[in-house]
C-alpha positions in Angstrom: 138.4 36.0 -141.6 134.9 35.7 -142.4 133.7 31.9 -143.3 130.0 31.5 -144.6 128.8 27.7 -144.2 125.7 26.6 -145.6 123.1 25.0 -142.6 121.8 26.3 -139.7 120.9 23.1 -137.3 123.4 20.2 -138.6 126.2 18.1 -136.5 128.8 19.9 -138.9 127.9 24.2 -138.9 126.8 23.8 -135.4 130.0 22.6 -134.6 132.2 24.8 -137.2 130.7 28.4 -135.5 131.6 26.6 -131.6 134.8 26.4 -132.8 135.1 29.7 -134.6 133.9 31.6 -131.1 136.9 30.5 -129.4 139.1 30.9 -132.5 138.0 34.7 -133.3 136.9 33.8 -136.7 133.6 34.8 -137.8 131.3 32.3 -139.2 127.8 33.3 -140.6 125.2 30.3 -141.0 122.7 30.5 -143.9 120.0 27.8 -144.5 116.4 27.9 -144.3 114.1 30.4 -145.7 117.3 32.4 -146.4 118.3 29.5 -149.3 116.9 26.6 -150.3 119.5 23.9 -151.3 116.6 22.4 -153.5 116.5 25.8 -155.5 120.3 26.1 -156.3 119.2 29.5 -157.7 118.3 31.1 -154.4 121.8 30.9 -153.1 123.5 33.5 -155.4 122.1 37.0 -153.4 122.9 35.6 -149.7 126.4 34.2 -150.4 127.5 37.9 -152.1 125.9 39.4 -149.2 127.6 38.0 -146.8 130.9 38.8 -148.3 132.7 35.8 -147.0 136.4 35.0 -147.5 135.7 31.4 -147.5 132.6 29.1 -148.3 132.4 25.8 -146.7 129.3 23.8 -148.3 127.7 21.7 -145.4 124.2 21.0 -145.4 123.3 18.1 -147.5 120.5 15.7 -148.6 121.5 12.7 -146.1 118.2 10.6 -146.2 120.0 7.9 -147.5 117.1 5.5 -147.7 114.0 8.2 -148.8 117.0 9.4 -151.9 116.4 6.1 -153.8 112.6 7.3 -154.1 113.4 11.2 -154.0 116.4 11.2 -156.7 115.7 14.0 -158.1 115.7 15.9 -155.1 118.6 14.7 -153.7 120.1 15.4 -156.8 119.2 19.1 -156.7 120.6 19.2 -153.6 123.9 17.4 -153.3 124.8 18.0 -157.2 123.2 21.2 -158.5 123.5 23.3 -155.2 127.2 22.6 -154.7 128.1 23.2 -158.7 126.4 26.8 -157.9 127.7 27.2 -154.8 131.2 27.1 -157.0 130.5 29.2 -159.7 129.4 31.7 -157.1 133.0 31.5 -155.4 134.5 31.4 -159.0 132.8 34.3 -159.5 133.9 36.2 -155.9 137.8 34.7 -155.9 137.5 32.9 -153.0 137.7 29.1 -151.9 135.1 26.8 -151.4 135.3 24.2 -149.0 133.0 21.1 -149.6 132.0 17.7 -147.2 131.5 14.8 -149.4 131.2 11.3 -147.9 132.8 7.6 -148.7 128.8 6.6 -150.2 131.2 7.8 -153.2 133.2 4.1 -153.4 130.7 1.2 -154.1 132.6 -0.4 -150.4 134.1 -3.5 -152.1 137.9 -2.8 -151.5 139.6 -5.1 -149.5 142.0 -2.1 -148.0 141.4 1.2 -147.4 140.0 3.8 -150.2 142.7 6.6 -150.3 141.6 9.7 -153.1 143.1 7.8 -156.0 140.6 5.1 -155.9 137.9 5.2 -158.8 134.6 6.4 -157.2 131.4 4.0 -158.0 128.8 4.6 -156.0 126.6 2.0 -155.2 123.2 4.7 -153.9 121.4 7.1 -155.5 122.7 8.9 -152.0 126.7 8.3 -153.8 126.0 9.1 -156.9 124.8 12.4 -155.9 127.2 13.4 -153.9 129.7 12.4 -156.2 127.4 14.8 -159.1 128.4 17.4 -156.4 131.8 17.0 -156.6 132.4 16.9 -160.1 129.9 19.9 -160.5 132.3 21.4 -158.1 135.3 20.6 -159.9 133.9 22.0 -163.2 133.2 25.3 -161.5 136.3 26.4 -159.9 139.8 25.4 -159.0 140.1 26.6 -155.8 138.5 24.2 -153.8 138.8 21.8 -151.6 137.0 18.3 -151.2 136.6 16.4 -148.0 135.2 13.2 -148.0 134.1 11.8 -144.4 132.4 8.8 -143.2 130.3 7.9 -139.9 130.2 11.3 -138.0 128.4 11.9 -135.0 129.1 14.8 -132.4 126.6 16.0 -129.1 124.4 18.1 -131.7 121.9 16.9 -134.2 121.2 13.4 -135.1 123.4 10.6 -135.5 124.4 7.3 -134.3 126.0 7.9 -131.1 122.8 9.5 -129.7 120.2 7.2 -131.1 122.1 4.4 -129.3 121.6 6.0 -126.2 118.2 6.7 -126.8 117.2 2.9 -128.2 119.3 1.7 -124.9 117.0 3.9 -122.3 113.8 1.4 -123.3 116.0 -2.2 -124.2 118.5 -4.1 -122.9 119.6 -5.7 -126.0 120.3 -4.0 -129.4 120.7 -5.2 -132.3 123.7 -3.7 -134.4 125.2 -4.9 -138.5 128.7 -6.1 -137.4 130.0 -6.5 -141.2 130.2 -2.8 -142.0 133.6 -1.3 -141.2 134.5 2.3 -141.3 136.3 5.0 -139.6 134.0 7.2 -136.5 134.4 11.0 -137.3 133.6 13.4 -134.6 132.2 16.4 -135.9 134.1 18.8 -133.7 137.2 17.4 -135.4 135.9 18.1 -138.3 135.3 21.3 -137.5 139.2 21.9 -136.5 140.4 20.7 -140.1 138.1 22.7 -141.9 138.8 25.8 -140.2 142.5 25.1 -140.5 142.2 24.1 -144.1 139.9 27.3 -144.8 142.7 29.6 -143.1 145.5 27.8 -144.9 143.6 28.0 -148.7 142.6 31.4 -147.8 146.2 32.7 -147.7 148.2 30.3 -149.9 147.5 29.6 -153.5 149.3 26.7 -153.8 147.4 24.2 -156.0 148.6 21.4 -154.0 146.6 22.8 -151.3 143.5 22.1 -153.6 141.5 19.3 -154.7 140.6 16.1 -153.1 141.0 14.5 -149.6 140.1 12.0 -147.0 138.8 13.4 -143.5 138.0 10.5 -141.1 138.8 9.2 -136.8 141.9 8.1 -137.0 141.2 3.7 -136.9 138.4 1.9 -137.6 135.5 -0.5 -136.0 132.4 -2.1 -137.0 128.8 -0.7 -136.2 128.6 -3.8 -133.6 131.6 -2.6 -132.3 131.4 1.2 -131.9 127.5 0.8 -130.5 129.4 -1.7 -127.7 132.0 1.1 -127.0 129.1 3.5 -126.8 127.1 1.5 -123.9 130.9 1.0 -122.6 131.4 4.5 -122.4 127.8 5.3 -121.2 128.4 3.0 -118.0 130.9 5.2 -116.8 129.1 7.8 -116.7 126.2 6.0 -114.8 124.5 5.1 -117.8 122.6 1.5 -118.5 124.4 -1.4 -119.3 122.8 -2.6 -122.7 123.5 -6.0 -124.6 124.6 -5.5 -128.2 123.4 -8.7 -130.8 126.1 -8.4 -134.0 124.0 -9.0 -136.6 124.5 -9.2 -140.9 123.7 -6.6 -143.2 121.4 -9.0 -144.9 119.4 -9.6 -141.5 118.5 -5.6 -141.7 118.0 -4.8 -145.3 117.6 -1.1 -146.6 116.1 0.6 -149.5 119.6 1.8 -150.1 122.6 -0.3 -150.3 125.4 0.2 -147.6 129.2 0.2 -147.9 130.1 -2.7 -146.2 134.1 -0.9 -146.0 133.9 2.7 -145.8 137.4 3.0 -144.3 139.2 6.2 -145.8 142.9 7.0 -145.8 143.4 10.0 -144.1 147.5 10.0 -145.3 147.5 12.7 -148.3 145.5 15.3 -145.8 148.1 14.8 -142.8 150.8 14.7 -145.8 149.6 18.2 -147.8 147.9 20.0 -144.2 149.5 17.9 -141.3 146.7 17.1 -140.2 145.6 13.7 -138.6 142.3 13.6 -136.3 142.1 11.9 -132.8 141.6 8.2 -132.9 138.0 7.8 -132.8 137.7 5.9 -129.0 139.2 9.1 -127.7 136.6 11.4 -129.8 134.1 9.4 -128.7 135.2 9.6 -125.1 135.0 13.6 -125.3 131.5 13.2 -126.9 130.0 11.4 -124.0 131.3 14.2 -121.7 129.6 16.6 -123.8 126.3 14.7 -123.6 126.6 13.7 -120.2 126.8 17.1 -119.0 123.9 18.4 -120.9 
């Protein structure tokens, strides 16, 4: 099987091709100068050169903060280049695979957001990811949706490693403990969409299709998880570091945060049987991955 994933350099197709080494499945990367998300149209000759049998869409606009002064870009790039990225696989029969993110659910719910909740995002970040998916959805049928929510992995940039960078220089941090969501490890995520892609690939079920959640199985606060990080960092010979729980209000943003991003992950372990590691463990095998780099 040959998968084509958009992005070159991010936490997500770096860890999808790792994965596809061991597995035996090809995966071809395409991102800059080959496309340009921001130019939807130059996607259209790679893609049907590449000749892939699945299309996972990856690479996103994820400035959450600069999107609320750059909307239309991020609008070109998480709603138009996605809705073309669909008519493209429309157009060469094959699924496309898409990552969304809970930005999508304005963060108000008292339990967690399973794929039947009503989407409202509360960003200019949501609401163009959520253009994606319904640009998606008017596109093609055969696709699949997965919404995460806090991912970090050894590659790229993301929480997990700017905490251990802020704690090489301080020994206290502060860190918004009124946030709650669901840690993703992007290796995981890599697992379910290679399994999904394989699955959709072969099957045309329609219940196979649509809409799911795709988070670490639990949840935790910022506060929390930046505490199990230094935790985890000790072990290894790391710095001890002090972490300060602080209110979302004491660190305001240009863009407004979720204060529950907690997904449901039961309709993908129901459709694909699939349920990912609970997110202390995934963040155990992350800090061995950094620790022996």
């Amino acid at each position: 099987m040959r998968v084509l994933i958009t992005g070159t350099e991010g936490q997500v197709d770096t860890s999808v091709k790792a994965l596809g080494e061991q597995l035996g499945i090809e995966v071809i990367r395409i991102g800059l100068p080959d496309i340009d998300l921001s130019r939807p149209d130059s996607l259209e000759a790679p893609v049907r050169a590449a000749s892939p049998d699945v299309i996972i869409s990856s690479a996103a606009y994820t400035a959450v903060d600069k999107a609320e002064s750059e909307p239309d870009l991020a609008r070109r790039i998480n709603g138009d280049a996605p809705g073309e990225l669909a008519r493209i696989a429309a157009s060469l029969n094959v699924p496309l695979l898409h990552l969304s993110t809970d930005y999508v659910f304005p963060g108000d719910k008292d339990g967690v957001y399973d794929e039947a909740d009503t989407p409202e995002p509360a960003s200019v970040y949501g609401a163009t990811k959520l253009a994606g998916e319904r640009q998606i959805a008017a596109n093609t049928d055969n696709f699949v949706i997965l919404r995460t929510a806090w991912v970090y992995s050894p590659y790229g940039n993301n929480f997990v490693k700017t905490m251990l960078r802020l704690g090489k220089t301080r020994d206290e941090i502060n860190v918004v403990a009124d946030q709650h969501g669901c840690p993703t490890y992007a290796p995981e995520i890599a697992r379910a969409l290679l399994t999904v892609a394989q699955k959709i690939a072969a099957d045309p079920d329609p219940k196979l299709r649509g809409i799911f959640h795709l988070t670490g199985t639990g949840e935790t606060t910022w506060a929390d998880f930046a505490e199990t990080i230094f935790l985890e960092s000790v072990k290894r010979g790391g710095k001890a570091v002090k972490v300060n729980p602080i209110a979302t209000s004491d660190y305001p943003t240009p863009a407004k945060r979720p204060a529950n991003s907690r997904l449901s992950g039961a309709k993908l372990h129901s459709i694909y049987g699939l349920q990912l590691d609970p997110w202390p463990v995934s963040l155990s095998y992350c800090m061995d991955a950094l620790a022996a780099t």
